[in-house]
N, C-alpha and C positions, 0 to 999 in steps of 0.2 A: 504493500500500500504506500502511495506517496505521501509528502508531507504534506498537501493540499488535500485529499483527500483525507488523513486522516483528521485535519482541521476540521474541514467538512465536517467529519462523523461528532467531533466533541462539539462540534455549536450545536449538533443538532440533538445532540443528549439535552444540551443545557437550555436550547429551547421548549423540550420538552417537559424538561423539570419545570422549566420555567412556568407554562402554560398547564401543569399539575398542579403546583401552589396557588397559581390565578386563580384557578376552578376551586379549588378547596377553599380557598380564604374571601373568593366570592359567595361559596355557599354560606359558608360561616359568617360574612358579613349579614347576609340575607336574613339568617336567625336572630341575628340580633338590631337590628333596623323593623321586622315585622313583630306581629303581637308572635307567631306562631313558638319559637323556642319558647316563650317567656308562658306562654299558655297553658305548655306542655308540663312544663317545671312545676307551675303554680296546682296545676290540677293532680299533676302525677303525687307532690307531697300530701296535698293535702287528703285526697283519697287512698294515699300509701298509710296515713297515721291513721284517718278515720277507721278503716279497713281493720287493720292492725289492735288497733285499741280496744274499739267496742265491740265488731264480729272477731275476732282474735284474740279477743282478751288474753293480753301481754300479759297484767301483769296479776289475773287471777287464775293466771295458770300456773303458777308457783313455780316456773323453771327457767334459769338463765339462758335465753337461746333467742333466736329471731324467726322461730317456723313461721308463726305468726305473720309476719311481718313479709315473707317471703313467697305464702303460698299465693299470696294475693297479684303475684306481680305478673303472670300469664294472663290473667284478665284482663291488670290493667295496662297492658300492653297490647291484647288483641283489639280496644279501641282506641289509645292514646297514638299506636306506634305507626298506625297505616294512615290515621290524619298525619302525621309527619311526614312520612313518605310519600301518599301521593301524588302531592306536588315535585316530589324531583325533576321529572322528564315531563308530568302532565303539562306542568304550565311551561314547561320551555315551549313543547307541541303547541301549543295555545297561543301562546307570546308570539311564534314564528322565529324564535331565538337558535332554535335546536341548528337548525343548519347551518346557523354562524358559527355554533360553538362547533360543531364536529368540522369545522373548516379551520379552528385553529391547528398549530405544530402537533396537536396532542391522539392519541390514539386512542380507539373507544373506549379499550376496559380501562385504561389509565383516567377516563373521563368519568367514567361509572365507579371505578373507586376512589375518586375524589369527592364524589356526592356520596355516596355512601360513610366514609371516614367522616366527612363534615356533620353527620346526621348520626353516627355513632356519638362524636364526641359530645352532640347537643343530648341525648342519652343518657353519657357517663357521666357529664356535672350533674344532671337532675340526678342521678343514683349515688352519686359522689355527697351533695346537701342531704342524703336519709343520714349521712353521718353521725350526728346527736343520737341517734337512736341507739348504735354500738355502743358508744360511749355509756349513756344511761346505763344500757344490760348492763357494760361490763364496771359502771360503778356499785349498781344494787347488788349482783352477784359476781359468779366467777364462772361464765362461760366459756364453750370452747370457740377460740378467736378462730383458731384453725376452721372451723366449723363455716363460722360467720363469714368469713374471709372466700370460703369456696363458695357460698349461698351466692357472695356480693359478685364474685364472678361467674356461676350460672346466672344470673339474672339478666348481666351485658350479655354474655353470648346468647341468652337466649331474643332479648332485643336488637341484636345484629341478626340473626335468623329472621325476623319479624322486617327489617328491616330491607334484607337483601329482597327477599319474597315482594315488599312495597315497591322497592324501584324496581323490579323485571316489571312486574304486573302495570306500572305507572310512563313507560316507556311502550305499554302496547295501547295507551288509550291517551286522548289530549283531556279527556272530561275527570278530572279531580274525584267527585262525585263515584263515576264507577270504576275507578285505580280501589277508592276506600272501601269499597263495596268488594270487590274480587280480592283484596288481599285479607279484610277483616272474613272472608268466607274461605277461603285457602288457610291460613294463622286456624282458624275455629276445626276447621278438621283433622288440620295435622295435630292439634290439642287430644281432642276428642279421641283419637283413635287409641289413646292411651289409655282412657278413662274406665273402670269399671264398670260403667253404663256401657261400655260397646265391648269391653272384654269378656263379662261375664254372661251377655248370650250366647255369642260365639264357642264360648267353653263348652255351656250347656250342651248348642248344637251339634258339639263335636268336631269342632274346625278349630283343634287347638295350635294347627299350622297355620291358617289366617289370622288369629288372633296374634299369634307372635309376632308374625310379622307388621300385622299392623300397629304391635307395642316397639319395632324397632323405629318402625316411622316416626313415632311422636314425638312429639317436641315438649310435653309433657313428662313423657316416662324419665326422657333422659335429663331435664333441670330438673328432676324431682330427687333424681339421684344425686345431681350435684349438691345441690341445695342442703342435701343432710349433710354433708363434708365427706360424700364419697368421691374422692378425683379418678374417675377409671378412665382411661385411656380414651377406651369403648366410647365413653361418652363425651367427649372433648374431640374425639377426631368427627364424631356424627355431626357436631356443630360447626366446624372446619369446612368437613366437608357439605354440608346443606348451605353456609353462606355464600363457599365457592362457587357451589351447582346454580344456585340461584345468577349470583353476579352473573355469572360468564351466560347463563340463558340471554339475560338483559344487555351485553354485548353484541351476542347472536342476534335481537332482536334490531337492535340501532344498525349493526351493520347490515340487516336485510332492507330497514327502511331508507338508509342511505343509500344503498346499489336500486332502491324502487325510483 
C-alpha cells in the first residue's frame, strides 16, 4: 500500500469515528433538549419506588434484598422502553432526515449502534438514580451486594434487549405510534413465554419440549435468573446475543430501504 493510500485509509477511519460520535452525541443531545429522557426518568423512579414499596413491600418483608424492587422492572420497561425507542428511525422516516444521515462517512450498523448506545445510556442514568434504594437496604441490613449488583445489571441488559427489539421494529415503520405498538407486542411475548401461565399448560399437555424451548426464549426466564445473583454464562451470552440479533436485523432492514 502506498503512502497516499494509506493516508486515505486513516482519514477515512477518523471520519468515521468522526461521524459515530456526531450520531451519538446528536442523539444524546436530543434526550436532553426534549421532554422525552427527562419523562422517562421521572416516570420510570417514580413507578420503580411506588411499585417497590407498597405492591413489594420492601420493607414488610423483613429481608435485606431488592426482589422487590426488581421484579417490577420487565413491566416497566415493556411500556417505558419502546416509547423511547420508537422514535429512533421512526421520526428520522418522518423528518425525511434518514437519507441525509445514511449519506454521511458512517456505515449503517455503526449508525444503529450509535442510536442504540445513546438510548442505552438514557436507561443506565435513570437505573443508575434507583441508587438510594441500595444504599437504604444496605444501611437497614446486611444484604448481598453481590446479589444487588447482578439484579442492577440484569435489569440494563434486559433494557438493551427491549431496546435493540425498539429500533429494528422503529426502522420498519415512519409512524411512532405503531414502532410502540409492534415492539411493546414483540417485548410482551418474549416475557410471556416464560411465565407459568404458558408453561404450565404446555407441561400439562405434554409438550415438555415446547415448553422448554419456549423458556429458553424469554426474556423473562433469563433476568429472572440474573436478578437472584445467578451470573450463568447461559444467561448473559442469551442477552448478547438477542441485542446483536436484533441490531444487525435493523441494519438489514436500512440497508434494504437504502438499495429501495
Amino acid at each position: 500500500m502506498s503512502g497516499r493510500d494509506a493516508t486515505h485509509v486513516l482519514d477515512s477511519r477518523r471520519l468515521r469515528r468522526g461521524a459515530f460520535a456526531g450520531v451519538l452525541l446528536r442523539e444524546l443531545r436530543s434526550y436532553l433538549i426534549t421532554p422525552v429522557a427527562w419523562l422517562f426518568t421521572v416516570i420510570f423512579l417514580l413507578l420503580a419506588g411506588a411499585l417497590t414499596f407498597y405492591l413489594g413491600g420492601l420493607f414488610e418483608r423483613g429481608q435485606a434484598d431488592l426482589q422487590p424492587f426488581f421484579q417490577f422492572h420487565p413491566w416497566l420497561y415493556l411500556v417505558l422502553v419502546p416509547a423511547l425507542a420508537m422514535r429512533l428511525w421512526a421520526e428520522e422516516r418522518r423528518s425525511g432526515t434518514l437519507e441525509l444521515l445514511l449519506t454521511l462517512p458512517i456505515r449503517p450498523w455503526e449508525a444503529v449502534l450509535a442510536k442504540f448506545c445513546a438510548a442505552w445510556i438514557c436507561v443506565g442514568v435513570a437505573l443508575a438514580l434507583t441508587f438510594p434504594m441500595w444504599l437504604t437496604i444496605d444501611y437497614l441490613g446486611s444484604p448481598d451486594n453481590g446479589a444487588i449488583l447482578a439484579g442492577y445489571l440484569g435489569s440494563l441488559l434486559l433494557a438493551g434487549a427491549f431496546l435493540a427489539i425498539g429500533e429494528c421494529v422503529s426502522a420498519l415503520t415512519r409512524s411512532q405510534v405503531i414502532a410502540f405498538i409492534l415492539t411493546a407486542a414483540i417485548c410482551f411475548l418474549l416475557l410471556m413465554a416464560g411465565y407459568p401461565l404458558v408453561q404450565e399448560p404446555l407441561q400439562a399437555l405434554g409438550w415438555p419440549a415446547l415448553a422448554d424451548a419456549l423458556s429458553e426464549l424469554s426474556l423473562y426466564v433469563h433476568f429472572n435468573a440474573i436478578s437472584r445473583g445467578v451470573l450463568d454464562l447461559h444467561d448473559l451470552a442469551y442477552f448478547i446475543l438477542t441485542i446483536a440479533f436484533w441490531l444487525t436485523a435493523c441494519v438489514i432492514v436500512l440497508d434494504t430501504k437504502r438499495g429501495a
